[in-house]
C-alpha positions in Angstrom: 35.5 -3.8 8.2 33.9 -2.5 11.4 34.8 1.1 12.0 37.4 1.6 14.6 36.2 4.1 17.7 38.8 6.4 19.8 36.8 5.5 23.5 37.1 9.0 25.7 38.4 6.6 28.8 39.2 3.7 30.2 35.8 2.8 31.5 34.4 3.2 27.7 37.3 1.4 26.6 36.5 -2.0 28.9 32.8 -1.4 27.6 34.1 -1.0 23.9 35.7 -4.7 24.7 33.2 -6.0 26.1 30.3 -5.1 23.4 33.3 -6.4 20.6 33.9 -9.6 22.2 30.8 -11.1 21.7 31.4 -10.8 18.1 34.7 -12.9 18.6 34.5 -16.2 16.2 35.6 -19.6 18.4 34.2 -22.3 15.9 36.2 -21.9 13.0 39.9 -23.9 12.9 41.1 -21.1 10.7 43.1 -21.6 7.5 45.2 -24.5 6.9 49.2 -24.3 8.3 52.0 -23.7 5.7 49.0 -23.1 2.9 48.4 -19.1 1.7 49.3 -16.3 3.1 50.4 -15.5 6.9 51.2 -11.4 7.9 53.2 -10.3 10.6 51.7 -7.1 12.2 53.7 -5.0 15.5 53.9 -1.4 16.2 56.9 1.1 17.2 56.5 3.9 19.4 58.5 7.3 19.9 56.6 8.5 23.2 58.2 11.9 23.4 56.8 12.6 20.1 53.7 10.7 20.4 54.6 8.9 16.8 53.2 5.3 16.9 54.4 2.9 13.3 52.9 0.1 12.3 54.5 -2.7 10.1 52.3 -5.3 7.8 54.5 -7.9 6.2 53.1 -10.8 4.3 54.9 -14.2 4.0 54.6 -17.4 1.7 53.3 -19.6 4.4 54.9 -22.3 2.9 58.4 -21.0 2.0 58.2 -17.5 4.7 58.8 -15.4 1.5 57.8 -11.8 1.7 54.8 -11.2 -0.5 54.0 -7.6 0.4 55.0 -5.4 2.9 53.4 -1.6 4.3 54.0 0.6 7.0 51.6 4.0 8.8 52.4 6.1 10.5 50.0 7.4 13.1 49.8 9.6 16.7 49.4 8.0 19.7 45.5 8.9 20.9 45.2 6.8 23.8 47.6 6.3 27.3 49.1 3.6 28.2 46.8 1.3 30.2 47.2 -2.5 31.1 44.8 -4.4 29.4 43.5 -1.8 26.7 47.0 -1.4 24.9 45.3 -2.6 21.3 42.6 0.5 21.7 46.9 2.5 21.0 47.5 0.5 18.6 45.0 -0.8 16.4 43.9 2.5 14.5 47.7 2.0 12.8 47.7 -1.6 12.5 44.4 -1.0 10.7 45.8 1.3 8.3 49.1 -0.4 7.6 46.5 -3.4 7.1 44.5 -2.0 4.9 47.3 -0.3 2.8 48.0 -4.0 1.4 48.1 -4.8 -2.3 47.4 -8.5 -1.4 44.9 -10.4 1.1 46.5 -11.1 3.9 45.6 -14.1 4.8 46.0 -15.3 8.4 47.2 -12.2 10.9 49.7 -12.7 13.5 50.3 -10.5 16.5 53.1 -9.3 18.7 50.7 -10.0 21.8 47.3 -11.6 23.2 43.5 -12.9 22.3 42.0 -14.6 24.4 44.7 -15.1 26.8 43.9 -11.5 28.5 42.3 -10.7 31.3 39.0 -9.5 29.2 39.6 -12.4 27.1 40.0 -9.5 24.2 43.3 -8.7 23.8 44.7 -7.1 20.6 44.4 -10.5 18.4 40.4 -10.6 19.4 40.2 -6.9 18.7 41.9 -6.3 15.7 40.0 -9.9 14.4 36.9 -8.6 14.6 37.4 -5.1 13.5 38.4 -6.9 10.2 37.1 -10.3 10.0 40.2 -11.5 9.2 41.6 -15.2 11.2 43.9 -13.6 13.6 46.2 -15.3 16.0 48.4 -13.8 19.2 51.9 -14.9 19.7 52.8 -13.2 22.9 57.1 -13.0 23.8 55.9 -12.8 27.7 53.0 -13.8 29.8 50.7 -12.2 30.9 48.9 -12.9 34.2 48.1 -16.1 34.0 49.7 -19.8 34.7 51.5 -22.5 33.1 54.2 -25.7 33.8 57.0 -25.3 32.0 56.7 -27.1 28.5 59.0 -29.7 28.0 62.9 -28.8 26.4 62.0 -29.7 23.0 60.8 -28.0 19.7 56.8 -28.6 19.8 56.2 -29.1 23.7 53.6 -27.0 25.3 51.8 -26.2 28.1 48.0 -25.0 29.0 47.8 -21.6 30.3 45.8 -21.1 32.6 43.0 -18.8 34.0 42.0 -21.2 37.2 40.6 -24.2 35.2 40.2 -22.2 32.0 42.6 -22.7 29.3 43.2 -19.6 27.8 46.1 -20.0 25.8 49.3 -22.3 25.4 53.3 -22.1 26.2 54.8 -23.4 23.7 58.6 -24.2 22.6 59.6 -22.9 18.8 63.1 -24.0 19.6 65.1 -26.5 21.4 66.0 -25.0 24.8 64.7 -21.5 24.0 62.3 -19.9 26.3 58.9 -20.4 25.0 56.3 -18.1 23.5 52.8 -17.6 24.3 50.0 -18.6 21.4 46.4 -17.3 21.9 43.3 -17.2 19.6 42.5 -14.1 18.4 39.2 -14.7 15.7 38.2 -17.2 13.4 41.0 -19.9 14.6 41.5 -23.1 17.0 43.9 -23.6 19.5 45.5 -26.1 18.4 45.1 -24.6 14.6 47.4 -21.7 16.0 50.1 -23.5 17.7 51.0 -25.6 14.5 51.1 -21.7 12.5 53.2 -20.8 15.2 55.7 -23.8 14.7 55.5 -23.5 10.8 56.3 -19.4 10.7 59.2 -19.7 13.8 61.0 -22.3 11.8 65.0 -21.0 12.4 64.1 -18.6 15.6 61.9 -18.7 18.5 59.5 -16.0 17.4 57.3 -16.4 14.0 59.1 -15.2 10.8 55.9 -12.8 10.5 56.3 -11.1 14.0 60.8 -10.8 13.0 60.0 -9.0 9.5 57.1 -6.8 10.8 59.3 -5.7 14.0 62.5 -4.8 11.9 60.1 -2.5 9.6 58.2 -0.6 11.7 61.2 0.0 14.0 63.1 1.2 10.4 60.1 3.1 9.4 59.7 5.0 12.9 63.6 6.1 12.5 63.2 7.6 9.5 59.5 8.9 10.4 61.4 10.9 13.6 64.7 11.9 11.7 
């Protein structure tokens, strides 16, 4: 695992991504959907305390069982900035990470890879900090463009940085709105999308990104009792 680094500012921040995302793996497809392990990873924050929570919780892939679960808790070292959120969030992703008893197999986050305007979001980041395959499933967009997939459970949609396909839109549900799938490290495209379908099988978010959400926001609560 390559040691994480606390950049001063923003400017070392952007030069901190773009250093790292050379080091981001394109060429692999990444494990095989519905085989081994898949972990949810998100963060909580309480601002007025400056307490940031991270959640880990590994599923089944095949049957979305919980395998093994952690939380951290951590302080919030860096401001909020667009575009450099994973450089708050990552040092307690890492530890809740690390604090598995079990390999975690693919990594799924609550946010962006390649589709970011650095093409290094937190997926990227937190992928080659641990050299693990690492996907982003983002709830909203973020400045880039896409047609609307079509109404249907599997329909997507390039999205799009001019001609550059940076990421998809795609539908987990019939008629829900759909959610945004982005390579992180050591995965396809197309190798992503079909995790994302297998982990949101009942809701339109992954099963991964639902378990690790309700933990961390339990473990903050009791964390700031």
């Amino acid at each position: 695992m390559t040691t994480f680094r606390t950049p001063a500012d923003a400017a070392e921040a952007r030069a901190i991504q773009d250093t790292l995302r050379a080091r981001v793996v394109l060429d692999e497809p990444g494990p095989q959907p519905g085989t081994g392990r898949a972990t949810g990873v998100d963060v909580a924050y309480d601002d007025e305390r400056d307490v940031v929570v991270a959640a880990a919780v590994v599923l089944d892939a095949a049957t979305l069982d919980v395998v093994a679960e952690t939380t951290a808790v951590g302080r919030v070292t860096f401001p909020y900035v667009p575009g450099l959120l994973a450089f708050r969030e990552i040092p307690t992703v890492l530890a809740a990470l690390e604090a598995l008893p079990v390999d975690p197999g693919l990594v799924v986050c609550d946010g962006y890879g390649r589709a970011h305007p650095r093409r290094f979001g937190l997926a990227s980041h937190l992928g080659v900090l641990t050299g693990l395959p690492v996907i982003g499933v983002a709830k909203n967009p973020f400045t880039f463009t896409y047609g609307q997939p079509g109404p249907r459970r599997g329909a997507s949609s390039p999205l799009l940085d001019g001609d550059e396909e940076v990421g998809r839109a795609l539908r987990t549900q019939d008629g829900t709105k759909p959610v945004y799938v982005s390579v992180g490290h050591r995965t396809g495209l197309d190798n992503a999308c079909a995790h994302t379908l297998l982990l949101a099988r009942d809701f339109r978010q992954p099963e991964t990104t639902r378990r690790a959400d309700a933990l961390c926001r339990q473990a903050l609560r009791e964390a700031t009792a």
